[in-house]
C-alpha positions as CSV (number, residue, x, y, z in Angstrom):
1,X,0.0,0.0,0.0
2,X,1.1,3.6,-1.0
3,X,1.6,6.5,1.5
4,X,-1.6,8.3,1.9
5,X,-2.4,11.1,-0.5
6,X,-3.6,14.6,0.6
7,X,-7.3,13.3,-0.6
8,X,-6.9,10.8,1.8
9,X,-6.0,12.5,4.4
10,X,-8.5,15.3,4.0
11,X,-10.9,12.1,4.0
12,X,-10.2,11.9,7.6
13,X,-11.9,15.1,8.5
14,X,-15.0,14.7,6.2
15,X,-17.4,17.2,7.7
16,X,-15.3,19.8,9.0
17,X,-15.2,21.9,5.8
18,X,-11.4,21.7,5.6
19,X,-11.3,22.5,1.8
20,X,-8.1,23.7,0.0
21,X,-8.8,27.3,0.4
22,X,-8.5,26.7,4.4
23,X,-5.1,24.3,4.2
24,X,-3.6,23.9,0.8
25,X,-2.3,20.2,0.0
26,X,0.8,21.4,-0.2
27,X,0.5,22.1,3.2
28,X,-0.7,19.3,4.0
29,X,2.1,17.4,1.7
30,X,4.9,19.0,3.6
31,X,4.0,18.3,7.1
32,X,3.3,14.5,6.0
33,X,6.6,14.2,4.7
34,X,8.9,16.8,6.7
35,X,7.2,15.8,9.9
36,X,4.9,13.3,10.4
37,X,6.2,10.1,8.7
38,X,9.7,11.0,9.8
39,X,8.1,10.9,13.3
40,X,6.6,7.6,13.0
41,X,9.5,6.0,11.2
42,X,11.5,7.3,14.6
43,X,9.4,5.5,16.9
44,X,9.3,2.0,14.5
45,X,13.2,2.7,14.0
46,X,12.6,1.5,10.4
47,X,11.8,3.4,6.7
48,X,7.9,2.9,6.1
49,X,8.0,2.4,2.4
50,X,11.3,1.0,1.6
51,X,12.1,-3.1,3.0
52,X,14.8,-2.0,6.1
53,X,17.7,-4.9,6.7
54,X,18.7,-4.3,9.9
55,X,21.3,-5.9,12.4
56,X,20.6,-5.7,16.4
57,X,22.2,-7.1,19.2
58,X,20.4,-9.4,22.0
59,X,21.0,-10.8,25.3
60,X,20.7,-14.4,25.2
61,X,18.2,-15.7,28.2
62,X,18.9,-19.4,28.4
63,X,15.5,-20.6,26.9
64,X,14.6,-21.3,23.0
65,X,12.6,-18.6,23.1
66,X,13.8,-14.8,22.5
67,X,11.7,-11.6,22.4
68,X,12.7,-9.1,19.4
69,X,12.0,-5.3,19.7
70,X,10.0,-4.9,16.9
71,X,6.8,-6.7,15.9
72,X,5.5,-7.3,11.9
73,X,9.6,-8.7,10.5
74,X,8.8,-10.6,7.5
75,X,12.5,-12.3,7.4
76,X,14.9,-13.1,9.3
77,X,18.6,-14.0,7.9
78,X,20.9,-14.1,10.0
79,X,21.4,-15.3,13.9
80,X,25.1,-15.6,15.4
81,X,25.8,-16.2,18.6
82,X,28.8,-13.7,20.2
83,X,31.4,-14.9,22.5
84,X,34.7,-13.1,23.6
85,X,36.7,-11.5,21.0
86,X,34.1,-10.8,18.3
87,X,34.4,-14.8,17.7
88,X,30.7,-16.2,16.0
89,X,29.1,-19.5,15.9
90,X,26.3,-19.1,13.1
91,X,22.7,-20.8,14.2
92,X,20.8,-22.5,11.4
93,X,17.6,-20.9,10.3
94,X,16.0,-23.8,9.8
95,X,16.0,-24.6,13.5
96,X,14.1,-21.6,14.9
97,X,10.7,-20.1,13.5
98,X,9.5,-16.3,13.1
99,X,6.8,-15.7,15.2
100,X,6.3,-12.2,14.0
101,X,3.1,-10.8,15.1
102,X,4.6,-11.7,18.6
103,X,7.5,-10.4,18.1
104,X,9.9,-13.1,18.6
105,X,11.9,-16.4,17.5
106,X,11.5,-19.9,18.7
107,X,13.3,-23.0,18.4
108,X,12.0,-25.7,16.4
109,X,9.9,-28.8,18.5
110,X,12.6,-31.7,18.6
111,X,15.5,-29.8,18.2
112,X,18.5,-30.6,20.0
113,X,20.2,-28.6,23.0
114,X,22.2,-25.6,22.5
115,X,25.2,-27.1,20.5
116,X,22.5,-27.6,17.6
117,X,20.9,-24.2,18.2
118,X,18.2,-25.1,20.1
119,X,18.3,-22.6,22.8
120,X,19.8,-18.7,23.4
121,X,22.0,-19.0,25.6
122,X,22.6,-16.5,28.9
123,X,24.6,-13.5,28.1
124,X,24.7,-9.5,27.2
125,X,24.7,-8.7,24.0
126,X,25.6,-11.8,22.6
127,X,22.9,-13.0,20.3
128,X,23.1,-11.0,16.4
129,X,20.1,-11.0,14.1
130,X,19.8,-9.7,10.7
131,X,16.2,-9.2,9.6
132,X,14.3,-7.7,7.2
133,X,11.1,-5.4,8.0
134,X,9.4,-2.5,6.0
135,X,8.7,-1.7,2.9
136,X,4.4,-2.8,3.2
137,X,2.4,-0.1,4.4
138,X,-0.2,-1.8,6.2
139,X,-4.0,-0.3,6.6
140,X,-3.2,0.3,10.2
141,X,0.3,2.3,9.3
142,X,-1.5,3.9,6.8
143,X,-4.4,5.4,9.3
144,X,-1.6,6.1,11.8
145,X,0.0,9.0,8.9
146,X,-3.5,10.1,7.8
147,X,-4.3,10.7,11.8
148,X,-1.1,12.6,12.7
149,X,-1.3,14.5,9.3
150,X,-5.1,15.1,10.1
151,X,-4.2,16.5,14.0
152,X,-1.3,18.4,12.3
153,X,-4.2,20.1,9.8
154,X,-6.2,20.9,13.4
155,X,-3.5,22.3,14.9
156,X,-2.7,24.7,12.4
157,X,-6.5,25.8,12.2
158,X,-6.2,26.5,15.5
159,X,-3.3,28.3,16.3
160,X,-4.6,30.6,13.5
161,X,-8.0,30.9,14.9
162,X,-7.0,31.8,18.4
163,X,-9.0,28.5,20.4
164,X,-8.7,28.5,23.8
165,X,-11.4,30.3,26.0
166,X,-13.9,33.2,24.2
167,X,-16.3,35.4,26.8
168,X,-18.3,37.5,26.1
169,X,-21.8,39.4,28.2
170,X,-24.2,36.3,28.5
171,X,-22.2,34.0,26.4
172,X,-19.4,31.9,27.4
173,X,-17.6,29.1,25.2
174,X,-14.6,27.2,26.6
175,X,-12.6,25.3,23.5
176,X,-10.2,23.5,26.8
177,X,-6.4,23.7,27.0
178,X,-6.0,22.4,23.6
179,X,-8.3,24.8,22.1
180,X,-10.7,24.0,19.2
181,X,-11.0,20.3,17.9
182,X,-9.7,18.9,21.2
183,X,-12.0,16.2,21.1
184,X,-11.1,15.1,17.9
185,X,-7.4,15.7,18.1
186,X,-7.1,13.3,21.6
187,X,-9.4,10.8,19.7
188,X,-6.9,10.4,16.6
189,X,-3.8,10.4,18.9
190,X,-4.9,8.0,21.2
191,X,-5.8,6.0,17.8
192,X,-2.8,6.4,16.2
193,X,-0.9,6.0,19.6
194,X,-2.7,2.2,20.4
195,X,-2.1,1.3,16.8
196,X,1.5,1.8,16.9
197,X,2.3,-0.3,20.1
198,X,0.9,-3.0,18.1
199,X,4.2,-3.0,16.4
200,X,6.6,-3.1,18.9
201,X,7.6,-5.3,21.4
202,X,7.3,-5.0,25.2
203,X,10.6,-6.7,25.8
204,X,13.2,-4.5,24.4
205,X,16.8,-5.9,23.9
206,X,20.0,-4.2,23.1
């Protein structure tokens, strides 16, 4: 799936009268790309629309089972085990499976102890994977750029429209801290927010 277009994003504030003549698309362009996916792609610590081959180091807990950081790798091609002087024993990808919605590896059923790969064993840093994630924008990752670029269209409406609170005789009108759209705004963050922890792990390694 493609990056969301400025359409798409105005899609997600249908109602609100936010036409071109209030906030250009190239406005709205220009924040999605000099702000908002940067930001996401910080928090992932991967490119959104490019496949990412990336190398980490983790500490090794003694079980076949070890917990990645990120959540969604479609490959992985590499696992080493680290001892003293940068000296590696490579561990056979066919002996551990991808769980990747959980965000982890497991060893195979049946497969031997450690010296055939079966387990990680106890150490820091001495586990290194090579995996590859990215490069598919999912319909969640998708709604999580149109929802930041959305808030980010809000904002700017109101800073320029003054929000906050308006008095006046008889009538009073309190837009809150966040001034006008609040409601919205906290809705799309905590959406986007939710849908993002979704893709990374709650064991973080090294």
């Amino acid at each position: 799936m493609a990056l969301p277009t400025e359409l798409e994003i105005r899609g997600m504030l249908e109602g609100y009268g936010i036409d071109d003549t209030v906030v250009s698309d190239a406005w709205i362009a220009s924040q999605r790309d000099g702000y908002v996916i940067p930001h996401i792609q910080n928090i992932l610590g991967y490119t959104l629309d490019a496949e990412n081959t990336v190398t980490e180091y983790y500490s090794g807990n003694g079980t076949d089972t070890l917990f990645l950081n990120k959540k969604g790798i479609s490959e992985i091609t590499n696992i080493e085990t680290v001892t003293g002087y940068d000296v590696t024993s490579a561990i056979s990808l066919s002996s551990v499976v991808l769980l990747s919605g959980k965000g982890m590896i497991k060893a195979r059923a049946g497969v031997p102890e450690y010296t055939d790969a079966r387990s990680f064993p106890k150490g820091r840093n001495n586990i290194k994977i090579t995996y590859k994630i990215g490069g598919d924008i999912t319909a969640e990752l998708s709604f999580v750029v149109k929802a930041f670029s959305a808030i980010m269209i809000l904002d700017n409406i109101e800073g320029r429209t003054g929000g906050g609170s308006l008095s006046v005789q008889g009538f009073s009108r309190d837009f809150g801290n966040m001034g006008r759209y609040s409601n919205i705004r906290k809705r799309l963050n905590g959406q986007a927010v939710s849908i993002l922890k979704k893709y990374k792990s709650s064991v973080v390694g090294s």
